[in-house]
N, C-alpha and C positions, 0 to 999 in steps of 0.2 A: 557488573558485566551487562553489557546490552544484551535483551532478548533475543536476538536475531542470532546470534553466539553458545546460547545455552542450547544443550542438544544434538549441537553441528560437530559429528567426529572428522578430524582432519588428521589424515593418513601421517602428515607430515606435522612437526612439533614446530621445527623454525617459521612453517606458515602461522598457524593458530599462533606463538608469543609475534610474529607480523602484523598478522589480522586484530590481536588485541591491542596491540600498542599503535595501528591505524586506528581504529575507531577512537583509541583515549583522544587522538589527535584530532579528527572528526569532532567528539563531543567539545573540547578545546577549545577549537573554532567555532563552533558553531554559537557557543555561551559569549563568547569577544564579540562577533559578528551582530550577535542584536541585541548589543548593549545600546545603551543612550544614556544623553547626559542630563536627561527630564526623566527623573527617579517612577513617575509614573507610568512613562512609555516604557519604558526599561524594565518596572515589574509584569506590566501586561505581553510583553516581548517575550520573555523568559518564562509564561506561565506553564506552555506549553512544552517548550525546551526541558523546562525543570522536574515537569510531570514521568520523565522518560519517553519509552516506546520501543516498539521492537528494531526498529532502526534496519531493516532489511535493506530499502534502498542505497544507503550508504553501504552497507555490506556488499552488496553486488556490485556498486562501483570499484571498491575496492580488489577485491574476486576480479572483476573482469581485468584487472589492470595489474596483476601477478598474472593471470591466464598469459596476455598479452607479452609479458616477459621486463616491464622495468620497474612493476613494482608499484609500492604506494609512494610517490613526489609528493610535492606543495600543490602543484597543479591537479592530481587527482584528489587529494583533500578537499583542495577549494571545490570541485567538481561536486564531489559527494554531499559538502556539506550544502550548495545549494541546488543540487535534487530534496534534501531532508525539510529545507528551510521551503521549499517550494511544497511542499506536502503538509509541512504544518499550517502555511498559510491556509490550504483549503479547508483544514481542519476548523480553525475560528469560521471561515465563512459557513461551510457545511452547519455548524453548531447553529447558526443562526437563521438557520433554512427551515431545522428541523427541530429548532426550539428545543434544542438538547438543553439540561441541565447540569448532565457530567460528564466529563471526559477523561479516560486513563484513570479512573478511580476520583479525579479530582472535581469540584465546582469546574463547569464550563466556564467560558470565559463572559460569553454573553449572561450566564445567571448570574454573574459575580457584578460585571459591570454594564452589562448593557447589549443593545445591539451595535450601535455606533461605534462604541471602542471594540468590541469583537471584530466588526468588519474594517475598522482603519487599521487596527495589530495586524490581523492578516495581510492587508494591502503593501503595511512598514516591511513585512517579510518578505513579498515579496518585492521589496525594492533593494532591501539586500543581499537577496539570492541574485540579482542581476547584477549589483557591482561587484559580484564576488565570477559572474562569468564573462563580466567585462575586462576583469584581468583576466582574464581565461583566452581571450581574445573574441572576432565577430563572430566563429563557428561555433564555438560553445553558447553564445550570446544567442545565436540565431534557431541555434536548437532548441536552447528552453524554452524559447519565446514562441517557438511554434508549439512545444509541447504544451503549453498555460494555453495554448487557443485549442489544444484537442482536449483538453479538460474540461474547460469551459464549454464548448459543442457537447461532452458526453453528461456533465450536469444540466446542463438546458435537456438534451435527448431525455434524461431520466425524469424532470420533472416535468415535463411536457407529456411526458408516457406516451406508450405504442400506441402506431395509427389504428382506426376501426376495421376492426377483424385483421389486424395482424400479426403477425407470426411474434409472441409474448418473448420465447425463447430465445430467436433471434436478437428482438429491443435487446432484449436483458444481456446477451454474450458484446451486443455492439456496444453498448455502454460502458460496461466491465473494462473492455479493452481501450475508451477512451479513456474511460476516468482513472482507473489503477493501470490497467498495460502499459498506455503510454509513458507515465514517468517512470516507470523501471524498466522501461526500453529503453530512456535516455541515459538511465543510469546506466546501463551496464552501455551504449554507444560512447557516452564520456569516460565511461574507466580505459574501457578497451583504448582509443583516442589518444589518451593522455596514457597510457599505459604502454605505447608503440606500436599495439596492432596492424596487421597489415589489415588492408582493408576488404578482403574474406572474412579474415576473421574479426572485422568490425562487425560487420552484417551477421556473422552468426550468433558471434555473442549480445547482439541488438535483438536477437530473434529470439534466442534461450530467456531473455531478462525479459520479453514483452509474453512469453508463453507461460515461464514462472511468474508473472504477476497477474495473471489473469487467473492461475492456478490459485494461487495465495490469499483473491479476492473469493471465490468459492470457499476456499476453507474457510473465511471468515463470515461468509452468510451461513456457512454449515454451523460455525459454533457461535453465531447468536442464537440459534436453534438448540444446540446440546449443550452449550455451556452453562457454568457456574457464575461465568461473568467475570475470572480472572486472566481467561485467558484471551478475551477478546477487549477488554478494558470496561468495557457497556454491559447493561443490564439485561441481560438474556429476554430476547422478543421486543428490545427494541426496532427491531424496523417491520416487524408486523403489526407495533402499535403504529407506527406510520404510517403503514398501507409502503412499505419500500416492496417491489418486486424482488426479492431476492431468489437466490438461486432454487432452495428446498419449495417457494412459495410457485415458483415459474412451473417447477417441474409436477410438482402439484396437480396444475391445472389440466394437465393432460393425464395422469397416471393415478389421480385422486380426485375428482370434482366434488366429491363432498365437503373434502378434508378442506378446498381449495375456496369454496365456498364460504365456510366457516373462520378461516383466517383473514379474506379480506371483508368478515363484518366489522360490524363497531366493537371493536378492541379496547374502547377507552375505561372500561371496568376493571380490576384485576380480576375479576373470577373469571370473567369472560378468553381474557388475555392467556389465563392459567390454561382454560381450558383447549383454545386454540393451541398454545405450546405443546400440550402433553398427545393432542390429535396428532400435530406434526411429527413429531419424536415418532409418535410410530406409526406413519405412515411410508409404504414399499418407495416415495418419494426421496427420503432419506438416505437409501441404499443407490439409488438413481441419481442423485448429486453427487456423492461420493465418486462414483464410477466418471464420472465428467468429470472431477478435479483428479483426479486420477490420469484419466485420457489426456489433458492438458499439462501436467505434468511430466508426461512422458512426451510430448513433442517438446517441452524442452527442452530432455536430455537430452534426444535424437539431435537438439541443434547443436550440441555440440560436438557432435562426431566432425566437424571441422577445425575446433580450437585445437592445440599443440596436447601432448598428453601428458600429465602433470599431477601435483597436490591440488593447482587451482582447481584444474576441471574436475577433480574427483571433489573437491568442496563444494563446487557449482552443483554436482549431480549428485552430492549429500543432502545438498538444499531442496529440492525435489521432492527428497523420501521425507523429509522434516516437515515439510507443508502439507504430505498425505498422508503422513501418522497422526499430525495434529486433531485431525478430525475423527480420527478411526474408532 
């Protein structure tokens, strides 16, 4: 069962055997879709596919397009599976930015083979995320293809980091929303879309999916901080060994200047890194992120006071409390 499913109570039984026997279909395609007939392309293709993941984005296409009232089609399949296919892709590229070693519990791809096959796998993905919305037709075509360029803008944003003396928080929420909001904007505009919405309730459920995914990325800089490392796939303080601005690290910097201090030193020791985590953990910072993925959370449900009232939207607005327990 994909992650994105474990946890999520659905009021209604026929949605949840829906929603499972969508994603079977989802994973489905998505393993067919980057296959290849070069056994080497085709295992570097499938590394990450095979890894798992919590697969939210497809789950919200899905969601949005029961909301909308026809349901999971072939068309919102394809839809979903290349939002996921477009998210893995940045995954190899990200890997090789940040000189990851592992990803999802697995050998990254770039430690395994390189940077070149990391960053051409990812590029294969995204080439068949596009002819999967090219049958989709131009609109879906034009949409991703905008959202790959708001992604691309929010990774340059991030590694480029905030202007001198500017507002840290800001950078960090602007980013957030290009690099994770955006495509779970698109997912939940492609469900709804192909799902029949009218178009109110395109834009709300565009807005619910861009509010929960910025929520979703909080809880995920919250538990590279609190985790075990099961739950977020990576090794707990990985991205304060990178020097990432993340959300506990942002909020720090105002509400902690010691704490904040201390985390963006040289991290590259473990005792060092130990002891930067264990500062974080309990620093009033922690409780102060939380409260923002929280605040974010909650304007998505508020988006949906527009959608029809249903098992969907009570799933939509199950997924909310799911991504602010996770962290709790």
């Amino acid at each position: 069962m994909p992650t994105a499913l474990r946890g999520l109570e659905f009021a209604d039984s026929a949605l949840e055997s829906a929603m499972t026997d969508g994603m079977a279909r989802v994973e489905a395609l998505m393993r067919e879709t980057v296959r290849s007939e070069y056994p080497f392309v085709d295992e570097a293709s499938h590394h990450l596919v095979a890894a798992g993941g919590k697969r939210y984005r497809p789950l919200v296409t899905l969601l949005a397009a029961h909301a909308a009232g026809r349901g999971v089609t072939d068309d919102v399949v394809g839809a979903a599976v290349a939002i996921e296919l477009t998210h893995l892709a940045t995954l190899y590229h990200d890997d090789v930015m940040d000189e990851a070693t592992v990803r999802r519990g697995a050998q990254a791809a770039n430690a395994r083979w390189g940077n070149t096959i990391a960053i051409l796998t990812g590029d294969f993905l995204f080439a068949r995320a596009s002819e999967l919305t090219a049958d989709l037709g131009a609109d879906a075509t034009r949409i991703l293809a905008r959202t790959i360029g708001v992604l691309c803008e929010g990774q340059i944003r991030e590694t480029v980091g905030p202007p001198e003396g500017g507002n840290l928080l800001e950078h960090y929420l602007r980013v957030v929303t290009e690099k994770t909001g955006s495509l779970i904007a698109t997912a939940g505009r492609l469900g709804a879309m192909f799902g029949g919405a009218s178009p109110s309730e395109v834009g709300a459920l565009t807005r619910y999916a861009e509010f929960f995914g910025v929520a979703f990325q909080l809880s995920d800089d919250i538990l590279d901080v609190t985790s075990s490392g099961d739950e977020s796939g990576k090794t707990p303080g990985t991205d304060l060994r990178e020097g990432i601005l993340s959300l506990p690290v942002v909020v720090a910097a105002t509400v902690d200047p010691p704490v904040f201090a201390q985390v963006r030193s040289d991290l590259s020791g473990d005792d060092a890194l130990a002891a930067a985590l264990s500062a974080l953990r309990g620093s009033p910072a922690m409780a102060v992120a939380r409260e923002m993925t929280g605040k974010w959370a909650a304007q998505a449900r508020a988006s949906l006071a527009d959608v029809a009232p249903g098992s969907p939207r009570q799933a939509l607005d199950a997924l909310c409390d799911l991504v602010v327990t996770r962290t709790g």
